[in-house]
Every structure is written in structure tokens, then in C-alpha cells.
N, C-alpha and C positions, 0 to 999 in steps of 0.2 A: 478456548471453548472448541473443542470436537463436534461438528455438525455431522447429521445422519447422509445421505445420501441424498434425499429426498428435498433437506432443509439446505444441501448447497443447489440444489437443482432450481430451487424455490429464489436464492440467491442470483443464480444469475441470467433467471427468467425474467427477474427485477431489473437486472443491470439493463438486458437486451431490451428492452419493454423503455424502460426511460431513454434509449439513444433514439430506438426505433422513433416512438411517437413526440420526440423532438425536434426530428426530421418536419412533423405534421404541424407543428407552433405548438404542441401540448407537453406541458412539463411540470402536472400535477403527479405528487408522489401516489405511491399504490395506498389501494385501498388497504386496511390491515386488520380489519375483523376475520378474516376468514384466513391469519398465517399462523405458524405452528408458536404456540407463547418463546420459544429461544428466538427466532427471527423480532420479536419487539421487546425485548431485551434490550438496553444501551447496549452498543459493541461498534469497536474502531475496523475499520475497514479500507483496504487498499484496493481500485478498478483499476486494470491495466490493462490497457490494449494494443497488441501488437498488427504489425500487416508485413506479408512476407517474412514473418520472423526478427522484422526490428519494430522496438519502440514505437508506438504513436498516441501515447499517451499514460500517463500515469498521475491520479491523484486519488488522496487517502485523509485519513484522519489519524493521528499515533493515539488518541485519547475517546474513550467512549465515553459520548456525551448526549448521544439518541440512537430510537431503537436502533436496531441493526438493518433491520429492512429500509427504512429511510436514511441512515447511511450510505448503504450500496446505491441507493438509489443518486443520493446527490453526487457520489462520486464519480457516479458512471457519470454523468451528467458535465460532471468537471471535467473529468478525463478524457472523456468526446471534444469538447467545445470551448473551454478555457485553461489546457495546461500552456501556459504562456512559450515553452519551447518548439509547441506546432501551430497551425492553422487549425481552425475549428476544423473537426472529420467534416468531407462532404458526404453526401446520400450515396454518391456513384464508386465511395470507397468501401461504404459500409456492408457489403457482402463477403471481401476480402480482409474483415477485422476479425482477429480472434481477441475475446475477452476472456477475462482473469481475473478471480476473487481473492484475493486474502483477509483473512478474521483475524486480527491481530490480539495475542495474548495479551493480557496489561502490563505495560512497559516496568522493569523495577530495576533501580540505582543498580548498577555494575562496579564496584569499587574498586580500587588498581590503588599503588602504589604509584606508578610512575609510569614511561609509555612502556617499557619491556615489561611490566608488569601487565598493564593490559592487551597488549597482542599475546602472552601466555593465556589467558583466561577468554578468549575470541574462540568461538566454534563456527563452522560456516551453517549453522541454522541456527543463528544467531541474526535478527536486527538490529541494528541500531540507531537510539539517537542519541547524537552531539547536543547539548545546550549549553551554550555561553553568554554571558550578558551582551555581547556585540551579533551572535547569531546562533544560529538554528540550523539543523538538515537531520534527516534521517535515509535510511537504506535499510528496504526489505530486503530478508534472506536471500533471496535469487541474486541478488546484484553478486553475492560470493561468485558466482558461475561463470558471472563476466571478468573479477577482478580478484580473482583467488588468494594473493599475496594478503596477510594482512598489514604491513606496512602501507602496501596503498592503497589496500582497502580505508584505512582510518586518514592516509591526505588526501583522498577523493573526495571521501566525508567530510572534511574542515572543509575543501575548495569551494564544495556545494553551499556550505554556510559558510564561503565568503571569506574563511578566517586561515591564517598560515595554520600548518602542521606543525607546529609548535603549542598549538591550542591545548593540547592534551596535556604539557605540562604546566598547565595555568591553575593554580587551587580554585578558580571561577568556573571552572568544565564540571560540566555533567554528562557520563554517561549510562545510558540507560539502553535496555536490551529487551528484546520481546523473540516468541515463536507466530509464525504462522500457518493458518490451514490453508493454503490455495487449492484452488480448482479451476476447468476450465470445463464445459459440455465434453471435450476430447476425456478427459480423465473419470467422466462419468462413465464413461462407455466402458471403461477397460476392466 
């Protein structure tokens, strides 16, 4: 789903809006009579927040399963104050966070052959996720930018869910692929 200009700006007015006034003990979702009908649409969403240009948070949904707007909203919310890899944000960090949306396409089967079969069929604007009956992980497109190879692109991805890189040759794997639209208020301006 391609949003307009206006409906990411709306996006991550939402995101800043639910860290902001969580700060305050309030962390009711936004009102949603007054947003544009594609913001209350089911749609899966990824909030990422960096400080100084590294990681300080990142959580998402790969499955749209509520509007969009209260997606962004609960993941900001994760992504500030329960991604179990940091410390909840403090207030005295949060003018030095940049935040980051992505609208995630709907994930569909990737099918391969074998593992040379699917690192052929890899694009770096490509997501993925891994699902195996022992685990889980997924990796939005950006992550190509840190981990360009795709050989270890896909045992980064098993390591995340926990599982050897050999996972891929198991008839029990699923891989599944999605696009995303990110934005940041920086890429609005441009």
C-alpha cells in the first residue's frame, strides 16, 4: 500500500504522539474519526527508532490484523518502551530519537528449491520471514544495508529465530517476503 504524503505525515504524527504522551502516563490510542479511510484499514507496520544513527528500537507486526493507525500507534509504543534488546527510551533521550515507519506489503510464500535456490531469488528490497515449527524472525528491507551478503543475510535470520542455518534446508521452513514504504519527517521534507 502506497500512502500519499500527507497519510505518512499522519503516520508518524501518530507514532510521535504515542511516545510523546507516554512519557505523561497516557497511552490511549488516537482518536480515528477524523483520519483519512487507508490509515483505518488493517495494515502491518514496522516503528523504528534510531539515536545517533544506531538502533534503539524496533518493533512491528509482519500480519495486518488492525487499522493501520493503531498499529503505528501500538508499535511506537513497543518500540520506545518494551523492545526487550534496550531499556525502555527515557524522556531526556527522546529529542535525540529519529523515528521510522514502515507499511508492510502482505507477506506471500517465497518458494526455492534449495538454499542456492533461494539466495538466487533474494532482492535487497526484499523482507523476510523465516517460520519454522521450532521459531520465528523476520528482517525488514533496510537490514540488506547493514548485511548486504545474502548468505548471511538468511544465518542472521535463522540466528534471530534461534535456529542453525541449516534451517533453510528443512521441508518445515517457510519463507515469506514482503515490500516496504518507510518514511521518516526527514524524507518528508525532501
Amino acid at each position: 500500500m502506497r500512502l500519499t504524503k500527507e497519510e505518512k505525515k499522519l503516520l508518524l504524527d501518530i507514532a510521535h504522539s504515542a511516545i510523546s504522551r507516554a512519557f505523561r502516563g497516557d497511552l490511549s490510542p488516537p482518536p480515528l474519526g477524523d483520519l483519512p479511510p487507508r490509515l483505518l484499514e488493517d495494515g502491518a507496520s514496522f516503528v523504528t527508532l534510531t539515536k545517533n544513527g544506531q538502533l534503539r528500537g524496533c518493533i512491528g507486526s509482519v500480519e495486518a490484523y488492525r487499522p493501520l493507525a493503531l498499529d503505528v500507534h501500538y508499535n511506537a509504543l513497543a518500540a520506545a518502551f518494551r523492545d526487550p534488546r534496550f531499556p525502555p527510551l527515557h524522556p531526556d533521550e527522546w529529542p535525540y530519537v529519529e523515528v521510522e515507519v514502515s507499511v508492510l506489503s502482505e507477506p506471500k510464500v517465497l518458494p526455492y528449491e534449495d538454499l542456492a535456490d533461494l539466495i538466487r531469488r533474494l532482492r535487497p528490497d526484499m523482507g523476510l520471514i523465516l517460520e519454522h515449527p521450532e521459531g520465528r524472525a523476520t528482517f525488514l528491507p533496510q537490514v540488506w544495508e547493514k548485511i548486504p551478503d545474502p548468505v548471511a543475510f538468511l544465518s542472521e535470520l535463522a540466528h534471530k529465530a534461534g535456529l542453525p542455518p541449516s534451517v533453510y534446508n528443512d521441508p518445515r521452513t517457510v519463507v515469506k517476503y514482503y515490500t516496504v514504504d518507510k518514511f521518516t519527517y526527514r524524507d518528508l521534507e525532501e
